[in-house]
TORPA-772900 format. One record per residue (C-alpha): x, y, z. Coordinates in steps of 0.25 Angstrom, whole numbers, plus 5000, padded with zeros to 4 digits. Layout:
BEGIN
XYZ
...
! end
This chain:
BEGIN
530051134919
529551124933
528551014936
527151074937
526851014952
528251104955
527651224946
526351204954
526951194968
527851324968
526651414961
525751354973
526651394981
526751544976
525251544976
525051474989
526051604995
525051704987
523851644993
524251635007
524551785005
523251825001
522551745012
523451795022
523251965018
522252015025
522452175021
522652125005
522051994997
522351994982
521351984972
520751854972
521051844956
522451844958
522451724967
521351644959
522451654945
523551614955
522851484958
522051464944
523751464940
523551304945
522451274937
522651344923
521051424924
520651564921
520151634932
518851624927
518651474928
519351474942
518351574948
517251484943
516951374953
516251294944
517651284937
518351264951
517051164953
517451074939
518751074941
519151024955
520150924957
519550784958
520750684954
522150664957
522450694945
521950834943
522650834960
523950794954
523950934944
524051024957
524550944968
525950854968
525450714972
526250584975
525650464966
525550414980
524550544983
523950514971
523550374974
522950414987
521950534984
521450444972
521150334985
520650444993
519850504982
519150374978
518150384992
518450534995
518550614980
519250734978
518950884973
519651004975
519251154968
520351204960
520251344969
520451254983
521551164975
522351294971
522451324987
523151184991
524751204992
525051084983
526351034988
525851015003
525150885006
524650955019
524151075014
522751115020
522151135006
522551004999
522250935014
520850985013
520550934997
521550834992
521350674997
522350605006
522350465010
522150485024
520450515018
520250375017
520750345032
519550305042
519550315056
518650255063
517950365070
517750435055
516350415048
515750445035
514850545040
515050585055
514050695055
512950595053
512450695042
511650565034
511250525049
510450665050
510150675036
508650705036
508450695020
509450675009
510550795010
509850875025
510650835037
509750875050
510550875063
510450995071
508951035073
508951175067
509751155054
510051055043
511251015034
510851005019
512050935011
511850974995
512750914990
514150834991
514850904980
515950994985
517051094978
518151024984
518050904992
518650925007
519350805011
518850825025
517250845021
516250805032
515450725019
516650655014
515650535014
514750615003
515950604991
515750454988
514250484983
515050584971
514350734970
512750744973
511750864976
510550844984
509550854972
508250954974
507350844979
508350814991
508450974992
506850984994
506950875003
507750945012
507051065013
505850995015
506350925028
507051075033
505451125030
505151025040
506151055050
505851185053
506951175066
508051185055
508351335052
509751325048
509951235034
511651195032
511851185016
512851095012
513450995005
514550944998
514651114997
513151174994
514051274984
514251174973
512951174971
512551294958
512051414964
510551394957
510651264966
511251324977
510051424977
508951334977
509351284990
509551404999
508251454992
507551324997
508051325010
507951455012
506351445009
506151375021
505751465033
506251405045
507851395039
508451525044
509951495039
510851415029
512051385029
512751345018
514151235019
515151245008
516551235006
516551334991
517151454997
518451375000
518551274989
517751344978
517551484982
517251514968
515951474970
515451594980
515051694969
514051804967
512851694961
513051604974
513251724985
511851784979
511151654980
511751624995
511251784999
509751764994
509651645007
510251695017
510451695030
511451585023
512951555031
513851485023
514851385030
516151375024
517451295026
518751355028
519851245032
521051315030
521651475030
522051455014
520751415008
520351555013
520651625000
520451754991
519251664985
518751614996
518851745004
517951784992
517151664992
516851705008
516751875004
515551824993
514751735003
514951855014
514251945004
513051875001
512651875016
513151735020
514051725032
515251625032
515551535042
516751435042
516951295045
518251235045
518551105048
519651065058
520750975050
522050905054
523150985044
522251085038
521651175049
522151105065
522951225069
522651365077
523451435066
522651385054
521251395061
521651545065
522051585051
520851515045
519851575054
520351715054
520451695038
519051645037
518651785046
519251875037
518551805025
517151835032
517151685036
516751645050
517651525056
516351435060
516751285064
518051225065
517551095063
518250945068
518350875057
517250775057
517350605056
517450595043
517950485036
519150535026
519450635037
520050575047
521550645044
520950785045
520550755061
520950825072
520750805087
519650915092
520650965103
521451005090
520251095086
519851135101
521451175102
521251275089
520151315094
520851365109
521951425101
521151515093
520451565103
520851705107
521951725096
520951745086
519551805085
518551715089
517751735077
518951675071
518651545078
517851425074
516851335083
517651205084
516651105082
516550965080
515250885072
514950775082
514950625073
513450575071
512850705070
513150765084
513250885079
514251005081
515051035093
516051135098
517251115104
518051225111
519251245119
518751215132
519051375139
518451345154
519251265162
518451285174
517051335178
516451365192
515151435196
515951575197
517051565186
517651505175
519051475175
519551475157
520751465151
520751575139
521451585124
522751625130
522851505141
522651595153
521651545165
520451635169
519251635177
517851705171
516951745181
515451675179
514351765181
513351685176
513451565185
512151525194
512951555207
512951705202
511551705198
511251635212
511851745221
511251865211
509851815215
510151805228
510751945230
509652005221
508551945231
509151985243
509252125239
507652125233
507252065247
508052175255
! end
């Protein structure tokens, strides 16, 4: 008899062949039934338990020993995500476990959610919180930074607990939600503020929150006149997107103009239920925008970016950001030099469709805010031309028609022939 790690690896490996397929097919994808039975085969459930993300919710992975059932570790492994997992705790959904190819340590799935010991490294550029979000915390859980809109964190709790999160800092204090005393304090300061007309739901991920919950706060925030949009911050449709059902798309269409922020890492978390996930939100009258965050090993080539984005396209999924990966302490090992991100960026460019191509930002430390970083296009500039170097490397000069020298001599040649 075959050891069950062995039995598990080759069966991963079949399925992993039969996922790739679907993801890849774009004329035909199979029914997303047959591919949920294929992964509930590694945790022994009916279909009617996996589909229910309250299940998926219960049941995520929180030890090494419930780790050691589906992945092959060292005791040496072992030993080291229990130290890891002492400051920075781990949880994994069921569904985003069952995409992690078991037998390789640098698959971009198990990178993304299992703990290494390189988390508990500190550089001495990383902080706790490099945004400086407690810094422009204006009451309990509201982060005002920019003039027009505000952040509002709900919650720390999260389906599955990235191992790159910007609020790494928030897992030592265990799961809380902002109680409703703190929520009517928040949006009795946006009353206030009548500047802010943009309200940033997030979290932890706002989706853990029951729907009844979840209801309450886009109705509250939606009361007040001056906010015109809300965005909403959550990670569900990749890690749990179980959750997106029919009672939750209904509540998200009565608030609307709401746009919900994903985040999409990786061209295999885009699955038949997440393409589903995606299809529903779509439905309800909320656009989709991405934001993937640029990680050493996971996402730092052209050819990943390229799938990714034009997978994320054909989902009904706009590429948004491509974030640097911010200061964080316990992330260091998922950094990357920005000319890593500005050369993806220039090699995109032209060889697929722009829409298909992310704003490369970085989030300044301190609360400086966003920035965007591009390929640098212009290599010289006078008064009549500019000289640029386009996607395919050639030199050409662009005539300027709209440079003061040409204005100049308009207005000249226009009065002479008026006084004439």
């Amino acid at each position: 008899m075959r050891p069950q790690a062995t039995l598990f690896r080759e069966e991963k490996k079949e399925f992993s062949h039969n996922i790739a397929t679907a993801v890849q097919s774009e004329e035909e994808e199979p029914p997303l039934s047959a591919v949920a039975e294929e992964r509930q085969l590694f945790f022994g459930n009916s279909s009617q338990s996996w589909n229910d993300w309250r299940w998926q919710f219960r049941n995520r992975v929180t030890t090494v020993e419930q780790l050691l059932k589906f992945i092959p570790l060292t005791s040496n492994e072992c030993a080291q995500i229990r130290s890891v997992s002492a400051k920075y705790p781990l949880a994994i959904t069921p569904y985003y476990l069952s995409l992690l190819e078991p037998s390789d340590p640098y698959d971009p799935i198990r990178l993304q959610s299992v703990p290494t010991i390189a988390e508990l490294s500190k550089s001495c550029v990383s902080m706790e919180d490099p945004l400086a979000e407690q810094q422009h915390s204006v009451v309990p859980g509201l982060v005002h930074r920019y003039p027009d809109r505000v952040l509002m964190v709900l919650t720390d709790i999260c389906p599955m607990l990235c191992r790159h999160c910007t609020r790494k800092r928030e897992w030592q204090y265990g799961g809380w939600v902002r109680t409703p005393e703190q929520f009517e304090n928040m949006l009795a300061y946006i009353r206030q503020h009548k500047e802010v007309r943009d309200v940033i739901v997030s979290g932890g991920d706002p989706l853990t929150l029951s729907t009844v919950r979840l209801e309450e706060v886009l109705s509250g925030i939606r009361r007040i006149p001056h906010v015109e949009i809300i965005r909403i911050g959550t990670r569900v449709p990749v890690v749990l997107p179980q959750r997106i059902d029919d009672e939750l798309c209904n509540v998200l269409s009565k608030f609307g103009p709401i746009w919900l922020n994903t985040h999409f890492n990786h061209p295999r978390e885009i699955t038949p239920e997440a393409t589903r996930a995606c299809d529903l939100i779509v439905r309800a009258g909320v656009p989709v925008n991405n934001q993937s965050v640029l990680l050493k090993g996971i996402n730092d080539s052209v050819e990943t970016q390229i799938k990714l984005c034009q997978s994320l396209l054909r989902i009904k999924v706009r590429p948004y950001y491509l974030f640097q990966c911010d200061d964080v302490a316990g992330t260091e090992h998922f950094w990357t030099s920005v000319e890593s991100g500005v050369e993806i960026i220039r090699n995109m460019r032209g060889f697929t469709s722009g829409l298909a191509i992310p704003n490369y930002v970085i989030d300044l430390p301190n609360g400086g805010g966003k920035i965007p970083v591009s390929p640098d296009y212009i290599l010289e500039r006078t008064l009549d031309e500019l000289i640029v170097r386009n996607y395919q490397g050639k030199i050409m000069h662009y005539s300027n028609p709209g440079n003061s020298q040409t204005r100049v001599m308009s207005e000249v040649v226009l009065k002479d022939v008026i006084i004439v």
